[in-house]
C-alpha atoms as an extended CHARMM CRD file, in Angstrom:
* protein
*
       192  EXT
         1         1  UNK       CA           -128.8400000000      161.7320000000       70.8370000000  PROA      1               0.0000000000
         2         2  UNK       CA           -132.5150000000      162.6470000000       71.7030000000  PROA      2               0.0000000000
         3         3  UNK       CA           -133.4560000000      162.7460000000       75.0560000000  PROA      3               0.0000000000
         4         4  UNK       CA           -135.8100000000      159.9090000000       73.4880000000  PROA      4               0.0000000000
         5         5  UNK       CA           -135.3530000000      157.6070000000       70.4200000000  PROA      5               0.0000000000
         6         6  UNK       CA           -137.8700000000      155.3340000000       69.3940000000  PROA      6               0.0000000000
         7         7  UNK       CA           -136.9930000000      152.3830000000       66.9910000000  PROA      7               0.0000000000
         8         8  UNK       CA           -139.6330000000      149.9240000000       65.2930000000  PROA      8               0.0000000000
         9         9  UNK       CA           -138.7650000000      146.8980000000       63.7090000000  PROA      9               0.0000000000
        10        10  UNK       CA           -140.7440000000      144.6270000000       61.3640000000  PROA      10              0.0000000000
        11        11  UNK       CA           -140.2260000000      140.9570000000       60.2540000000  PROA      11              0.0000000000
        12        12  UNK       CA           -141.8770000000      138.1810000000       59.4610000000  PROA      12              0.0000000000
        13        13  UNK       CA           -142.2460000000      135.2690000000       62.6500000000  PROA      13              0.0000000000
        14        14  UNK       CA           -138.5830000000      133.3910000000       62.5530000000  PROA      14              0.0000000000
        15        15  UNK       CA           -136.9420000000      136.3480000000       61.5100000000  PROA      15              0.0000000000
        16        16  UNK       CA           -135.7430000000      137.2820000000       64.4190000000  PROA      16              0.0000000000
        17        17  UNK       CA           -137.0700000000      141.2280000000       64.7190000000  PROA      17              0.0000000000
        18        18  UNK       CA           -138.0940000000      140.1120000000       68.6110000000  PROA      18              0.0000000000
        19        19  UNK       CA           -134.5640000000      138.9870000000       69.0920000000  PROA      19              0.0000000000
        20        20  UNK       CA           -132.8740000000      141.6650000000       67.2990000000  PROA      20              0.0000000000
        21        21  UNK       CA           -134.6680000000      144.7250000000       69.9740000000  PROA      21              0.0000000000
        22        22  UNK       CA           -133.7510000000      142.8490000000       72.5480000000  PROA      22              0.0000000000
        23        23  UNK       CA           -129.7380000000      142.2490000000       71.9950000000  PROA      23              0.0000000000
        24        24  UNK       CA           -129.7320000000      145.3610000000       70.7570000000  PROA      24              0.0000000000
        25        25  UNK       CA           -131.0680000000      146.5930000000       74.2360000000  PROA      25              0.0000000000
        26        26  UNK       CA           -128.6210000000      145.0370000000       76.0230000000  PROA      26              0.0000000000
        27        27  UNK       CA           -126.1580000000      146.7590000000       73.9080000000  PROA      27              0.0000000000
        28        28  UNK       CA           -128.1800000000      150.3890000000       75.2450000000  PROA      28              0.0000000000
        29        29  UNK       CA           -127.6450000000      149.3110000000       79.0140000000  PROA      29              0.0000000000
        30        30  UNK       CA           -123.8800000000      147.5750000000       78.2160000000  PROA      30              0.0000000000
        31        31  UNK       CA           -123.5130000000      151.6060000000       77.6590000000  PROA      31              0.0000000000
        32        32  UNK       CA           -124.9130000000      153.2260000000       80.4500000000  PROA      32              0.0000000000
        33        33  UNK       CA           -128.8310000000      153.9290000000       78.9840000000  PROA      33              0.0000000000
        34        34  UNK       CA           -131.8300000000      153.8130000000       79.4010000000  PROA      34              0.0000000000
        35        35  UNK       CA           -133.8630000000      151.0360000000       77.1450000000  PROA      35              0.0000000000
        36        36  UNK       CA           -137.0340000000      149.4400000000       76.9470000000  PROA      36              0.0000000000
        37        37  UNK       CA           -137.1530000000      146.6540000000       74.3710000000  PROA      37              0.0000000000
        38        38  UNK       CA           -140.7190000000      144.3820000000       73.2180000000  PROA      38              0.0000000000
        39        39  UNK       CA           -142.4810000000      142.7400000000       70.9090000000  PROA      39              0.0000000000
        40        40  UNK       CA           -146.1330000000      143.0840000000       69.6610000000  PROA      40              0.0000000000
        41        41  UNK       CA           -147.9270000000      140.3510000000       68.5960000000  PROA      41              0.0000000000
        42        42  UNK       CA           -150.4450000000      137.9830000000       68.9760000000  PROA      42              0.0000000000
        43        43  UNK       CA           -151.4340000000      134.3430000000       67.8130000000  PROA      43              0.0000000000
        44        44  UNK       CA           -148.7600000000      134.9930000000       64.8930000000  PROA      44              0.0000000000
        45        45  UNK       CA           -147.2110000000      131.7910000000       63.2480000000  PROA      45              0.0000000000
        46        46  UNK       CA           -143.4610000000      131.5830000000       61.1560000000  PROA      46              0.0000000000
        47        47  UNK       CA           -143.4110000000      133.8760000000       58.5530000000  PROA      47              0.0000000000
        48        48  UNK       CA           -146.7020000000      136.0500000000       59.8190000000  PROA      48              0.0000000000
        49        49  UNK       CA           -145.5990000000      139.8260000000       60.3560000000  PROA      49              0.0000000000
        50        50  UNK       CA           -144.3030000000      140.8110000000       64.0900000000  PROA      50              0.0000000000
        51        51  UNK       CA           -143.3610000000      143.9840000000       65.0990000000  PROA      51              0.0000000000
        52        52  UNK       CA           -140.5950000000      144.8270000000       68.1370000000  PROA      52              0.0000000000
        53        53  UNK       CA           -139.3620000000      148.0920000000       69.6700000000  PROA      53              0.0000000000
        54        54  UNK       CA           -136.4770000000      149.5540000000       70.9640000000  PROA      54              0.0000000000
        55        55  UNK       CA           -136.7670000000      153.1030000000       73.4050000000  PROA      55              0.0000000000
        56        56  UNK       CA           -133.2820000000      154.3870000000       74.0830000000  PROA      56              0.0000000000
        57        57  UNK       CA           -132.6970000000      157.2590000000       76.4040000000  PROA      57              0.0000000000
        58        58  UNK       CA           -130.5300000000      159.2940000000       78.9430000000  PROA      58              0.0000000000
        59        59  UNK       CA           -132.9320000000      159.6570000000       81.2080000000  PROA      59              0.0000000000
        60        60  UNK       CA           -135.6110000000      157.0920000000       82.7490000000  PROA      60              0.0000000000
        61        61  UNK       CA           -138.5320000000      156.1980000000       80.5570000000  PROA      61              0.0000000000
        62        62  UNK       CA           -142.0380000000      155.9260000000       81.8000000000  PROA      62              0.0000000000
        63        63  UNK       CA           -143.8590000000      154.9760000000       79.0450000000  PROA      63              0.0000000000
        64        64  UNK       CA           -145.5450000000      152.0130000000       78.6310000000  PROA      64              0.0000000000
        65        65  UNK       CA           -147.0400000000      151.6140000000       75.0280000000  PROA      65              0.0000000000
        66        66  UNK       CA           -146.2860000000      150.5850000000       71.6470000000  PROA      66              0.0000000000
        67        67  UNK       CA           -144.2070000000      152.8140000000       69.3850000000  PROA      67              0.0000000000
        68        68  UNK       CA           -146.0100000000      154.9770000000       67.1840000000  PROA      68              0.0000000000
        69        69  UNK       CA           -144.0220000000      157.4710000000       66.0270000000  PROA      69              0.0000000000
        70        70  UNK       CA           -140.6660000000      155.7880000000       65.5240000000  PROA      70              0.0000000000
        71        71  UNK       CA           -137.4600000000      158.0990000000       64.6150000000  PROA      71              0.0000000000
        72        72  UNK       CA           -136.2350000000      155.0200000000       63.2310000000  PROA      72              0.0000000000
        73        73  UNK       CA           -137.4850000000      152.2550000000       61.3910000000  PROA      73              0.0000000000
        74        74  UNK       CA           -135.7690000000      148.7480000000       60.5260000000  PROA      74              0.0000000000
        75        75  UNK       CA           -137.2840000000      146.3170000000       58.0390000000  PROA      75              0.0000000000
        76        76  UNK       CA           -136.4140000000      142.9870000000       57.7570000000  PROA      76              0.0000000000
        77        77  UNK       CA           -138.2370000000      141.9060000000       55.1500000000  PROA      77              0.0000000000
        78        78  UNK       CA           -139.2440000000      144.1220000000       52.1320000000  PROA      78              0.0000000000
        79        79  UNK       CA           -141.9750000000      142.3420000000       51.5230000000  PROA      79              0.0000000000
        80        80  UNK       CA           -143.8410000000      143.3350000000       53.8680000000  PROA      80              0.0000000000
        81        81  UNK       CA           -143.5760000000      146.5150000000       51.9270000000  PROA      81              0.0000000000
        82        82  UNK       CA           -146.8520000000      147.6220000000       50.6680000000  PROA      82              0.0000000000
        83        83  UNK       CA           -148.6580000000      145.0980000000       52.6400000000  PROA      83              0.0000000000
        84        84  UNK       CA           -147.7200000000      146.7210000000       56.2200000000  PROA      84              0.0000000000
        85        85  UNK       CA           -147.6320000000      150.5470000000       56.1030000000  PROA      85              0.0000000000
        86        86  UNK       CA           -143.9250000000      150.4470000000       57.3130000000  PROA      86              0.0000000000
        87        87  UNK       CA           -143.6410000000      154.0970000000       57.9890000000  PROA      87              0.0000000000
        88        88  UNK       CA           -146.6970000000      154.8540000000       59.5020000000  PROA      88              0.0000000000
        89        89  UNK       CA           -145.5810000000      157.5420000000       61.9120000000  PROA      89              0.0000000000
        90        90  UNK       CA           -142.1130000000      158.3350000000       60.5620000000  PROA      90              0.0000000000
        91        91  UNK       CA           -141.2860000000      161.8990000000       60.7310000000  PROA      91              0.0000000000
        92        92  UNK       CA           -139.7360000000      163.9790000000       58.1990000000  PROA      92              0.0000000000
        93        93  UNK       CA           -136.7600000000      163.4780000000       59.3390000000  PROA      93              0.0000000000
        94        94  UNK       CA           -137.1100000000      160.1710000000       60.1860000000  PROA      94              0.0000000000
        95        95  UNK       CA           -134.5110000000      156.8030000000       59.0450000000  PROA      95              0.0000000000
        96        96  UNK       CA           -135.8780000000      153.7010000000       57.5160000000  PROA      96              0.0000000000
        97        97  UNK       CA           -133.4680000000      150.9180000000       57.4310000000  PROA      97              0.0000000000
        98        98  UNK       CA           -134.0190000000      148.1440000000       54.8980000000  PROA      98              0.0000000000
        99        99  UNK       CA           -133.1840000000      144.3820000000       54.1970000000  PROA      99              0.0000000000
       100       100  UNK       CA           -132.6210000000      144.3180000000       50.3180000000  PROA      100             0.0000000000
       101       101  UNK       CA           -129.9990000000      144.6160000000       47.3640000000  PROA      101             0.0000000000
       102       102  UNK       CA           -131.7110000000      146.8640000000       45.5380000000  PROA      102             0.0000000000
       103       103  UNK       CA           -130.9380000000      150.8660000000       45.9500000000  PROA      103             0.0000000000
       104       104  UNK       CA           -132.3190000000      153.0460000000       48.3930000000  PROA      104             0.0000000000
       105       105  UNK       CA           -133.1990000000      155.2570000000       46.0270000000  PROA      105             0.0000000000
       106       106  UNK       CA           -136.0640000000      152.6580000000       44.5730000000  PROA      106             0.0000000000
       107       107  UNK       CA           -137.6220000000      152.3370000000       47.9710000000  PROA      107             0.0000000000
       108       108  UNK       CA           -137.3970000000      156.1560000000       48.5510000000  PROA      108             0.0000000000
       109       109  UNK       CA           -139.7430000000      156.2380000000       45.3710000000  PROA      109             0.0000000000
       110       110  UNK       CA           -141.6680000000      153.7800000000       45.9810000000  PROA      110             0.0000000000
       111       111  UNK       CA           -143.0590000000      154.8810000000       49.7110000000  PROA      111             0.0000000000
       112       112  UNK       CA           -143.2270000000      157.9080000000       48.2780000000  PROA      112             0.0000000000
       113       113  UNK       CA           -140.2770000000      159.6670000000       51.0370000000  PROA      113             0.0000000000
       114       114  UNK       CA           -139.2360000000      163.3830000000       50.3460000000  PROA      114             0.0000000000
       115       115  UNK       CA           -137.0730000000      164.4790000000       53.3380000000  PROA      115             0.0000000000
       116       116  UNK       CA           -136.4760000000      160.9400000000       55.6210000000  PROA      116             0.0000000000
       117       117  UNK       CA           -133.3460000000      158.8000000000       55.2570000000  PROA      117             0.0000000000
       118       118  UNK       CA           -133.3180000000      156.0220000000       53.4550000000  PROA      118             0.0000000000
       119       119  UNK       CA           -130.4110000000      153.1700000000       53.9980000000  PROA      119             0.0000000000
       120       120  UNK       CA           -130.1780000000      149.6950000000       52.1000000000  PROA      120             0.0000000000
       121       121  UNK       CA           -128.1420000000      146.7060000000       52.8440000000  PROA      121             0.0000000000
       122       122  UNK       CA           -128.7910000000      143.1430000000       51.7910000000  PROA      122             0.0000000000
       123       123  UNK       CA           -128.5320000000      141.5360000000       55.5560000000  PROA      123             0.0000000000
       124       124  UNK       CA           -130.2180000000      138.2380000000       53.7690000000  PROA      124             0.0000000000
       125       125  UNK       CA           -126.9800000000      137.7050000000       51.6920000000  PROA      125             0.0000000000
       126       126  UNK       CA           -125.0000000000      138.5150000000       54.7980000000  PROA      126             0.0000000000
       127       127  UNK       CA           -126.5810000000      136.2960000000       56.8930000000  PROA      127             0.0000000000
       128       128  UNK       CA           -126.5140000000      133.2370000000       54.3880000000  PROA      128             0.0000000000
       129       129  UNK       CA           -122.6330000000      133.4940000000       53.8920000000  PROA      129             0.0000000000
       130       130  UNK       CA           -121.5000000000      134.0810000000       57.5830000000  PROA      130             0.0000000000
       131       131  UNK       CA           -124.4700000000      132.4430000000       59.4090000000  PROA      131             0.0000000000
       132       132  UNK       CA           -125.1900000000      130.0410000000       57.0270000000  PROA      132             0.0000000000
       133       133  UNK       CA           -129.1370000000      130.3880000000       57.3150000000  PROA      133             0.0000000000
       134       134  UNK       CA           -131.3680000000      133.7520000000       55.9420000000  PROA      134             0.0000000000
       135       135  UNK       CA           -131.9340000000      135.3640000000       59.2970000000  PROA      135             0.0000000000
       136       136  UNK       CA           -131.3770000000      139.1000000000       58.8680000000  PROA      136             0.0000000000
       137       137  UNK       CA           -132.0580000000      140.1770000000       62.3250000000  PROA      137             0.0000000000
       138       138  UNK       CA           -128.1710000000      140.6670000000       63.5830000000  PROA      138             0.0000000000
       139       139  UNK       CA           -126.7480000000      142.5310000000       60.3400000000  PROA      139             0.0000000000
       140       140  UNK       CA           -129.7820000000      144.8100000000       60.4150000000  PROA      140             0.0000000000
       141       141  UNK       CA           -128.3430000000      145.6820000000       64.0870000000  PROA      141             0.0000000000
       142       142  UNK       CA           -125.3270000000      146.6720000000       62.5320000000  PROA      142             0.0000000000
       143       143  UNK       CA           -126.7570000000      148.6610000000       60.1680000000  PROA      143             0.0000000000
       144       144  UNK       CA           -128.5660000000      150.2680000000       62.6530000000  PROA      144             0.0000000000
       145       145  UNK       CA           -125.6580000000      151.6520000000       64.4470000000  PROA      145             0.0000000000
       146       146  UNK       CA           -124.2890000000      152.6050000000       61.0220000000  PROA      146             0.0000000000
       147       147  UNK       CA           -127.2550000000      154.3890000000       59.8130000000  PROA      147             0.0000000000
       148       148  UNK       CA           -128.3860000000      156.0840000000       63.4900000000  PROA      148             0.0000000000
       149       149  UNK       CA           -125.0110000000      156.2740000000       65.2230000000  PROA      149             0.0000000000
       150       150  UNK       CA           -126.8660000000      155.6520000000       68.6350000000  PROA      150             0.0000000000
       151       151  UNK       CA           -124.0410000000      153.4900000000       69.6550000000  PROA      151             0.0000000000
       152       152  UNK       CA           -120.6350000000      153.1110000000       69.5180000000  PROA      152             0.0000000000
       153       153  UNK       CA           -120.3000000000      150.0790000000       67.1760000000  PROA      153             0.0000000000
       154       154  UNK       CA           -117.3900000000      148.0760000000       68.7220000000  PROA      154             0.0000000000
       155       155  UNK       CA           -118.7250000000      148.7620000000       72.3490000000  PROA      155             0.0000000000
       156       156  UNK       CA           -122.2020000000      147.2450000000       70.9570000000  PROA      156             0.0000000000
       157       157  UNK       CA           -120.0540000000      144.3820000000       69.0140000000  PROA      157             0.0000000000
       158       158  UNK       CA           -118.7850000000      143.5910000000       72.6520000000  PROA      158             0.0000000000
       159       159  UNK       CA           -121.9990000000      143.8250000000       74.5010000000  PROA      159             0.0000000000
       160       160  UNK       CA           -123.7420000000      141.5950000000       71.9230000000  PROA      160             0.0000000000
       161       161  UNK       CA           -121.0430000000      139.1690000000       71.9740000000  PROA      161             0.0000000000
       162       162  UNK       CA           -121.5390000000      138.3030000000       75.4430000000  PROA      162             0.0000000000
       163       163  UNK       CA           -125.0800000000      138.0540000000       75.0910000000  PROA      163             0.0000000000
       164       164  UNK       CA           -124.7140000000      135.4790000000       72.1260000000  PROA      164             0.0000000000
       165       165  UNK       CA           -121.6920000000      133.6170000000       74.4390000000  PROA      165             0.0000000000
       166       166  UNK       CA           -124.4350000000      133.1200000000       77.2280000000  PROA      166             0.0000000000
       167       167  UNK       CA           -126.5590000000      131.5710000000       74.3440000000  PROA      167             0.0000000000
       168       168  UNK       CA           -124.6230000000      129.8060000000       71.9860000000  PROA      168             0.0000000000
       169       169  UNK       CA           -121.8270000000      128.4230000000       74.5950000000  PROA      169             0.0000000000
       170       170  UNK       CA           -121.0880000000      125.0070000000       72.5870000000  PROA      170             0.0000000000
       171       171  UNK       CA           -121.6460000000      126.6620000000       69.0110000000  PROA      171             0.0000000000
       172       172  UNK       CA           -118.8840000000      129.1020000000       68.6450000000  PROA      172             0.0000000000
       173       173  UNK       CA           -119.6040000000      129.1170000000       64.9610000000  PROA      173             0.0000000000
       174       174  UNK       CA           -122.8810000000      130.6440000000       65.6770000000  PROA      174             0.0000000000
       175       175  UNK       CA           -120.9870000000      132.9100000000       67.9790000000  PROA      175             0.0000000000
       176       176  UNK       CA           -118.4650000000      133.9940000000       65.3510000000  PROA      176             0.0000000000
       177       177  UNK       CA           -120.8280000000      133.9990000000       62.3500000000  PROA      177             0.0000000000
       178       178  UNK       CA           -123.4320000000      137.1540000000       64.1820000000  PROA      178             0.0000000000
       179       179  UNK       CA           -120.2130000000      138.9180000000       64.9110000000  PROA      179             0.0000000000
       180       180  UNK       CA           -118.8310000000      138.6980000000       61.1120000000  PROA      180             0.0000000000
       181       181  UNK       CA           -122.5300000000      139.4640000000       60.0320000000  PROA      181             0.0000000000
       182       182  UNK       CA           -122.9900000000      142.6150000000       62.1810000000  PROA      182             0.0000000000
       183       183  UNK       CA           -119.9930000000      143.8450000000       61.1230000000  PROA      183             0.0000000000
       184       184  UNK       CA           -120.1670000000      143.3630000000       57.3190000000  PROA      184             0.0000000000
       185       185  UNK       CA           -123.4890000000      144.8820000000       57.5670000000  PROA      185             0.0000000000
       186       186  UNK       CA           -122.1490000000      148.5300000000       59.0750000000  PROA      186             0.0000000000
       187       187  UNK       CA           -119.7700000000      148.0640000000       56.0350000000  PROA      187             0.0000000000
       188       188  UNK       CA           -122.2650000000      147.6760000000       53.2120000000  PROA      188             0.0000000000
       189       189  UNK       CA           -124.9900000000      149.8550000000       54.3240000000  PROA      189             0.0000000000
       190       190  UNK       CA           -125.8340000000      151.9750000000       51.2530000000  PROA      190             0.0000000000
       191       191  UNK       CA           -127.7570000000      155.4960000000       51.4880000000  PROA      191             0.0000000000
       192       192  UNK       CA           -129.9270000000      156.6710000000       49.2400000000  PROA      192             0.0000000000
């Protein structure tokens, strides 16, 4: 790993991209990193674009700003596609992550990426058959780990677990749904 990775996520309000950097946080310091994990937003309603950010490092982190030159980015809706510049500040050998079924290999195209890595899975589907409501934000974590390897998967399956426990104490469904949905998304992430 870097000595720093920066991750940006974007959604849509309800999506749960603000959610999403933060369990996945707790996964960082459930294995013994450094994090920092925010949103950015401001009078924003349901369904208005958000953006939140993961930093993940060895080493203490004394930054204190938004993310502007993510290593990674994770989109959770692709419609935001061509109305957000979603890889603003994605280096050459950057990931983008997205929420679709169609093939990476469109989206590489389409935002016009030469040498970055492009990964596809369809988190809405996933989250509709084990959540039972379109909100893509825990698959795209598992895709995430899939696509970046900045975790180990079952230690961050544990870590996020707990974290969901804490939340969802009388609604093991809920509990048991995220888990199935983070996991079939590290399945069926495609590459480009």
């Amino acid at each position: 790993m870097a000595k720093l990775t920066e991750i940006r996520w974007h959604g849509r309000g309800g999506q749960g991209a603000k959610t999403a950097a933060l369990l996945f946080g707790d996964a960082v310091l459930g294995q013994g990193k450094y994090m920092q994990a925010f949103p950015e937003y401001g009078p924003e309603r349901m369904g208005a674009p958000v953006q939140s950010y993961n930093r993940i490092s060895d080493e203490p982190i004394n930054l204190h700003c938004s993310v502007t030159e993510p290593q990674v980015v994770v989109v959770l809706d692709p419609t935001l596609i061509g109305t957000v510049d979603v890889i603003q500040g994605l280096p050459t050998d950057g990931t983008i992550i997205i929420n679709t079924d169609r093939p990476a290999s469109k989206f590489k195209e389409m935002l016009g990426l030469n040498t970055q890595k492009v990964y596809t899975v369809d988190a809405s589907k996933i989250a509709k058959e084990t959540i039972g409501r379109d909100i893509p934000n825990t698959p795209m974590m598992g895709a995430l780990v899939k696509a970046t390897g900045l975790l180990d998967f079952e230690d961050m399956l544990k870590e996020t677990k707990v974290k969901l426990t804490k939340k969802f104490r009388n609604k093991p469904e809920v509990i048991d749904g995220n888990i199935k949905a983070i996991r079939r998304a590290y399945e069926e992430l495609k590459a480009d």
